[in-house]
C-alpha atoms as a printed R data frame, in Angstrom:
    type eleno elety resid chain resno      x      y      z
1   ATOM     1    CA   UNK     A     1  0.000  0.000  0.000
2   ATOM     2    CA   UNK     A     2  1.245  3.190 -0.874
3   ATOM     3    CA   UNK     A     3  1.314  6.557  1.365
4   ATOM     4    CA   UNK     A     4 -0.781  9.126  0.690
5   ATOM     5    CA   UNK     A     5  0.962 11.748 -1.461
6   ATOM     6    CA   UNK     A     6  0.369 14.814  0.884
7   ATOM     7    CA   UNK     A     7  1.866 12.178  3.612
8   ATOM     8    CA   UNK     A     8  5.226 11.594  1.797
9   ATOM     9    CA   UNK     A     9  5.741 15.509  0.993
10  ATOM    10    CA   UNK     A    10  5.668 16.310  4.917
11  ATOM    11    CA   UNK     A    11  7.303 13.167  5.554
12  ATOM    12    CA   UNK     A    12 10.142 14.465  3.089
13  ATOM    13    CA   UNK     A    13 10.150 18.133  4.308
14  ATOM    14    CA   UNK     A    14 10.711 16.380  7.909
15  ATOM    15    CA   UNK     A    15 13.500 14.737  6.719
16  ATOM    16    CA   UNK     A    16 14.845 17.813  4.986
17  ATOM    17    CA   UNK     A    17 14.670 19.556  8.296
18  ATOM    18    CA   UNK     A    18 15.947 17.042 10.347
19  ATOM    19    CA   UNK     A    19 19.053 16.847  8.864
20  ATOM    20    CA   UNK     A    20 19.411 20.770  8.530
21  ATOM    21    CA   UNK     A    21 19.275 20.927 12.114
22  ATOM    22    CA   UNK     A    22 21.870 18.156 12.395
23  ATOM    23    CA   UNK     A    23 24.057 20.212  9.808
24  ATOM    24    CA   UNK     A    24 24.026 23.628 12.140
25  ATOM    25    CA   UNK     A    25 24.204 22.024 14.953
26  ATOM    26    CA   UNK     A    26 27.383 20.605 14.276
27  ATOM    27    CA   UNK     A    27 28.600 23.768 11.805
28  ATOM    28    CA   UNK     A    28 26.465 26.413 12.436
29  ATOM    29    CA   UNK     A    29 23.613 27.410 10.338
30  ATOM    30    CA   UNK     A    30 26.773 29.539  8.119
31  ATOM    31    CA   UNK     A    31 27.612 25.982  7.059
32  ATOM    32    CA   UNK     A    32 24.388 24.848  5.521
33  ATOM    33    CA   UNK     A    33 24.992 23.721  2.222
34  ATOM    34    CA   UNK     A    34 21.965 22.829 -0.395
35  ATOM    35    CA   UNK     A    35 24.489 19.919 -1.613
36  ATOM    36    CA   UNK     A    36 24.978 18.169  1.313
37  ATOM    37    CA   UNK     A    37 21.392 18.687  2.985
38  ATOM    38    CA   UNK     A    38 19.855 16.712  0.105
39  ATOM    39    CA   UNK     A    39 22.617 14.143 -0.070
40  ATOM    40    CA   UNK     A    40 21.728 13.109  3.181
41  ATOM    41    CA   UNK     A    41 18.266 13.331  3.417
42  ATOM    42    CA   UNK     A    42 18.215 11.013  0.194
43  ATOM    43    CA   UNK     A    43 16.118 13.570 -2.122
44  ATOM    44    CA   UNK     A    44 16.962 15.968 -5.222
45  ATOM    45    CA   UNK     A    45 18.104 19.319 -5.195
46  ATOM    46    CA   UNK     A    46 14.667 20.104 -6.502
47  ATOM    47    CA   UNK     A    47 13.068 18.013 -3.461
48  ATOM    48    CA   UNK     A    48 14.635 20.658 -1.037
49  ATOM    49    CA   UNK     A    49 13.473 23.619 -3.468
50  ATOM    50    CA   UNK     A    50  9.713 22.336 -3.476
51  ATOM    51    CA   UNK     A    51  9.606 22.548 -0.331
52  ATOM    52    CA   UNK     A    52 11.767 25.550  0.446
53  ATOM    53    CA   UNK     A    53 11.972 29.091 -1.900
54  ATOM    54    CA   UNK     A    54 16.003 28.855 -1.439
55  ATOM    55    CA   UNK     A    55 18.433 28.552  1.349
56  ATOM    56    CA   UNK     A    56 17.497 31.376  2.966
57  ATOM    57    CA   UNK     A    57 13.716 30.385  2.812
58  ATOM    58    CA   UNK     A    58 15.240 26.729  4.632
59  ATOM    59    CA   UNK     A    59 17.139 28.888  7.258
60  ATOM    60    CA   UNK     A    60 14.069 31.099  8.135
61  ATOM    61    CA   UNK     A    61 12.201 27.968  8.597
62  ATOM    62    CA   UNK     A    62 14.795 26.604 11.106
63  ATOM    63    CA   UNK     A    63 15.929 29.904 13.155
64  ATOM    64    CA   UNK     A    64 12.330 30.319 13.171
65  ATOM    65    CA   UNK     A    65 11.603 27.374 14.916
66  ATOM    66    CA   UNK     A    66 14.386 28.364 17.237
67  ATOM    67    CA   UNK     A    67 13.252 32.009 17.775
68  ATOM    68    CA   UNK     A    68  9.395 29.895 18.838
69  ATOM    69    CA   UNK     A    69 10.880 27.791 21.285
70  ATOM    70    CA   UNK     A    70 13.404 30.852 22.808
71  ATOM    71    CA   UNK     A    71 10.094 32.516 23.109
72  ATOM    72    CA   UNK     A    72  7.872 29.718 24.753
73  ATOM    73    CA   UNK     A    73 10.933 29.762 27.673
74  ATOM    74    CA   UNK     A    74 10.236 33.806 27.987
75  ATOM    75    CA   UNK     A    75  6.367 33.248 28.489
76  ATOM    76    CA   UNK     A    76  7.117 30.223 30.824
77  ATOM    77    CA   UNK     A    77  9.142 32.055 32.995
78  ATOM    78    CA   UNK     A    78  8.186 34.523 36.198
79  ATOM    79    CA   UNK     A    79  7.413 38.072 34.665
80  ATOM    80    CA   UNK     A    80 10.234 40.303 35.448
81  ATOM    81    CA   UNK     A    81  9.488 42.990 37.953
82  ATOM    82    CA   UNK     A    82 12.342 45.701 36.880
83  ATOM    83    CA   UNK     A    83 14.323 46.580 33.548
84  ATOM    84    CA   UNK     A    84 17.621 44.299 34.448
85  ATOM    85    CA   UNK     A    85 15.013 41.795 35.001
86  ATOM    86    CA   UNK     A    86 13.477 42.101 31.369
87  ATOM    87    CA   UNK     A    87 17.079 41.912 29.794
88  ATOM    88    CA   UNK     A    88 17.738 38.797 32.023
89  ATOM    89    CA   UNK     A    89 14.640 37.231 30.356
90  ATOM    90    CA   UNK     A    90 15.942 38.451 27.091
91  ATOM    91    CA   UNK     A    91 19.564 37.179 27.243
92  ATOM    92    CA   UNK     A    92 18.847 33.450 26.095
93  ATOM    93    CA   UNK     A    93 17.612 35.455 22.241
94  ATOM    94    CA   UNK     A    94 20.780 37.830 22.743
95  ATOM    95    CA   UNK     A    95 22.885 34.848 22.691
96  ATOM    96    CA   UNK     A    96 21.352 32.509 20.159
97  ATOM    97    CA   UNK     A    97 21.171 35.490 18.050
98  ATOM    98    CA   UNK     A    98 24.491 37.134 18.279
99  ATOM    99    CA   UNK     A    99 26.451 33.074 17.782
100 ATOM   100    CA   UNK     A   100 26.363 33.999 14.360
101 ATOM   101    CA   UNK     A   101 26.196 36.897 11.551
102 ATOM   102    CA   UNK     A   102 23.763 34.870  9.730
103 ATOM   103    CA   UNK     A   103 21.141 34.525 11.994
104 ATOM   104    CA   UNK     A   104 20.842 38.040 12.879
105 ATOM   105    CA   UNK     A   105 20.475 38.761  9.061
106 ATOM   106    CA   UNK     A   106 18.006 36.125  8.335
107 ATOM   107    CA   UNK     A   107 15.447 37.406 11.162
108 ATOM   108    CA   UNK     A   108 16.029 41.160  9.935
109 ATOM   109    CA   UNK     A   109 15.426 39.610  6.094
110 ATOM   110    CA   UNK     A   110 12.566 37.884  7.333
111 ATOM   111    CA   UNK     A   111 10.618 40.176  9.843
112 ATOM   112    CA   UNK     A   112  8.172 41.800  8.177
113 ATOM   113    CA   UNK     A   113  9.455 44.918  8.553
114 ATOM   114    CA   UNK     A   114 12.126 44.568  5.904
115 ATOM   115    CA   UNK     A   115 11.257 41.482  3.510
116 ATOM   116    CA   UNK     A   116 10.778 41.205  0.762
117 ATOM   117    CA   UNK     A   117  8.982 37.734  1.101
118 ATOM   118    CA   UNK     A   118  7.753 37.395  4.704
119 ATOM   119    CA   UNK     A   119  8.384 34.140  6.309
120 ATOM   120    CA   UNK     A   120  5.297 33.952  8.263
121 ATOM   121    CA   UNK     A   121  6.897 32.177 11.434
122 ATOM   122    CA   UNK     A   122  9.658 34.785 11.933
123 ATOM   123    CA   UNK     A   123  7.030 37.469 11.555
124 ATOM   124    CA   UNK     A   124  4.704 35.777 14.176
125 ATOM   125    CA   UNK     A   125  8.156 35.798 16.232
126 ATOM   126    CA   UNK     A   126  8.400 39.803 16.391
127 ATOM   127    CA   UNK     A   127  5.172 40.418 16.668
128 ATOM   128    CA   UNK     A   128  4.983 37.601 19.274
129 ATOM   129    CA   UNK     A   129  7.947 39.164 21.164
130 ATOM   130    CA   UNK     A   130  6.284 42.562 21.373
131 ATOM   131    CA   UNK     A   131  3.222 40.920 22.898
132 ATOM   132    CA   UNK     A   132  5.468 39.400 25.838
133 ATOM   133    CA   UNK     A   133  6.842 42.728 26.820
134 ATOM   134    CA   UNK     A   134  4.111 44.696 26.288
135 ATOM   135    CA   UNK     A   135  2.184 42.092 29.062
136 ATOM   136    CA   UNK     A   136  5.394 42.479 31.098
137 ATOM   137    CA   UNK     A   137  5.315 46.378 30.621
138 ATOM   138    CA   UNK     A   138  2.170 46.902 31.381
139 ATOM   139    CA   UNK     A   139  2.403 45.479 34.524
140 ATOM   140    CA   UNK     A   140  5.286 47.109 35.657
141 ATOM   141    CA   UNK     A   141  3.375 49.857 34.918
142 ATOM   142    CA   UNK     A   142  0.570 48.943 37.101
143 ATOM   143    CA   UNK     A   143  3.059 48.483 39.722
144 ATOM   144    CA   UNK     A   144  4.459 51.937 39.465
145 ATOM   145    CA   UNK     A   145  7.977 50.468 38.927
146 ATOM   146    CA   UNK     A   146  8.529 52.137 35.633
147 ATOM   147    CA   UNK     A   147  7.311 55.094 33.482
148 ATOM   148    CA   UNK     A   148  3.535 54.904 32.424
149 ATOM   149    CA   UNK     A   149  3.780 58.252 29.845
150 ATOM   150    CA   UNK     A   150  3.718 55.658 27.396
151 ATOM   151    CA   UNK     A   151  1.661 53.260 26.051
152 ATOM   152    CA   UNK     A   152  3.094 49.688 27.154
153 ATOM   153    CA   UNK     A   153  3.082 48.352 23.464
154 ATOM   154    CA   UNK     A   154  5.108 51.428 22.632
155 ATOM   155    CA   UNK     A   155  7.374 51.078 24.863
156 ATOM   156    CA   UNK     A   156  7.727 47.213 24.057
157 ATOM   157    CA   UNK     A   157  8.446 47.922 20.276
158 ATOM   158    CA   UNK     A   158 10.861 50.323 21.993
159 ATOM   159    CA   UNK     A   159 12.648 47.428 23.622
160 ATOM   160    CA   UNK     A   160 12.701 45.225 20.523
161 ATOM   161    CA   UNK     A   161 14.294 48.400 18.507
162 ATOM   162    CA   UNK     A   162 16.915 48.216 21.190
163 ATOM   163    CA   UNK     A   163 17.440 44.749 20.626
164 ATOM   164    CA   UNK     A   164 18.353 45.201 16.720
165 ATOM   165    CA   UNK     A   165 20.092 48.504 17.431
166 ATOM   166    CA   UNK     A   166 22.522 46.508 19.983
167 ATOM   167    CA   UNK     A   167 22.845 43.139 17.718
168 ATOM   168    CA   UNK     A   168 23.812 45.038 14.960
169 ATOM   169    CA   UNK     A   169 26.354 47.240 16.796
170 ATOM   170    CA   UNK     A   170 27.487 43.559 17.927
171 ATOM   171    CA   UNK     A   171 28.069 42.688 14.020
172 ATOM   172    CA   UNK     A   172 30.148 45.874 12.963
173 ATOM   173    CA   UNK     A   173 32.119 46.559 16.062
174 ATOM   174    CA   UNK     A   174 33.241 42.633 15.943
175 ATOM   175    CA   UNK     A   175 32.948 42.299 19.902
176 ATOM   176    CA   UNK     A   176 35.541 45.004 20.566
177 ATOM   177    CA   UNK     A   177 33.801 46.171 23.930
178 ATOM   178    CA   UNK     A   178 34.489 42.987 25.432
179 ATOM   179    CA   UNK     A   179 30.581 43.374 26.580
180 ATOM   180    CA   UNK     A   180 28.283 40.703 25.921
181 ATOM   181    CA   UNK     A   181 25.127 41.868 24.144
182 ATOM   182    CA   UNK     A   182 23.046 41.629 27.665
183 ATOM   183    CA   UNK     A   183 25.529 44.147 29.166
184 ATOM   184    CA   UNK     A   184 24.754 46.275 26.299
185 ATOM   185    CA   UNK     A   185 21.434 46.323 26.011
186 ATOM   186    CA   UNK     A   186 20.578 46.475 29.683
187 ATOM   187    CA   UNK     A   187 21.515 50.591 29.859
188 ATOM   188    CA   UNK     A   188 19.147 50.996 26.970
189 ATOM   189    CA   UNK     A   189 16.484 49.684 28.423
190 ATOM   190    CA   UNK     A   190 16.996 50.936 31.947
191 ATOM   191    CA   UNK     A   191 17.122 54.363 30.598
192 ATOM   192    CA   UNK     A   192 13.787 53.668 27.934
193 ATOM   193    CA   UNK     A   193 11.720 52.169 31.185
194 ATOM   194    CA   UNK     A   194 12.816 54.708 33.651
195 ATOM   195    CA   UNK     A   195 10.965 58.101 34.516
């Protein structure tokens, strides 16, 4: 009996991820290569292209999936009660972003903001993100722990702003602060939360 053929399509597209994932894990996303993906997943070039725009469609699929599960572990955890607190809960994207040039351009490609072709799950991501600080904003406002001038989902967009400001800074000055992108972010916010 044969599978169904919408069955063996997302049974392929599994594979093809699956074995991306292995890839960056052990390389880095940097070291994807079309070539080798399909080799080992056992398909065509053209499989992987059916199923994915290009490369870059492949690697917004998987840093994507990332970005998801970095932001599951945000809502999971205790809302943060003051600024140093909100960069805490932010340093686990600082990192995964800022291990590699590529993934910071990929979510910028992809966001929405800038695409040319959206890639819906790394739009869902930033407008996901805002959504978790604006809750956490608008509590702290509620508390009277930091400036309520503002409308909380401003000052949330505010934050994520910060986030590509410092990233970027991260790219082109090639780590020469010695600071880890936490450390530079957290002054940023402190001073954008603040009254």
């Amino acid at each position: 009996m044969t599978r169904a053929p919408q069955k063996r399509r997302l049974e392929t597209r599994a594979r093809l991820l699956s074995v991306a994932e292995g890839i960056a894990a052990q390389r880095g996303y940097a070291g994807l290569r079309a070539e080798e993906v399909v080799s080992l997943a056992g398909v065509a070039k053209g499989t992987l292209f059916s199923h994915f725009k290009d490369m870059d469609g492949l690697l917004a699929v998987l840093i994507g999936g990332k970005v998801m599960m970095l932001l599951d572990k945000m809502e999971q955890a205790a809302p943060p009660q003051t600024p140093a607190q909100i960069c805490a809960l932010l340093n686990d994207q600082l990192e995964f972003v800022a291990r590699e040039r590529v993934i910071f351009d990929v979510l910028l490609r992809y966001s929405g903001v800038t695409a040319a072709q959206a890639e819906e799950v790394i739009s869902e991501g930033f407008m996901r993100q805002v959504r978790i600080l604006e809750g956490w904003i608008d509590a702290m406002q509620k508390a009277g722990t930091i400036r309520s001038d503002q409308p909380a989902s401003m000052l949330a967009e505010g934050i994520q702003g910060f986030l590509n400001h410092v990233l970027a800074v991260w790219f082109c000055a090639e780590h020469e602060t010695g600071d880890t992108p936490q450390a530079a972010l957290e002054p940023y916010i402190s001073a954008w939360l603040v009254t």
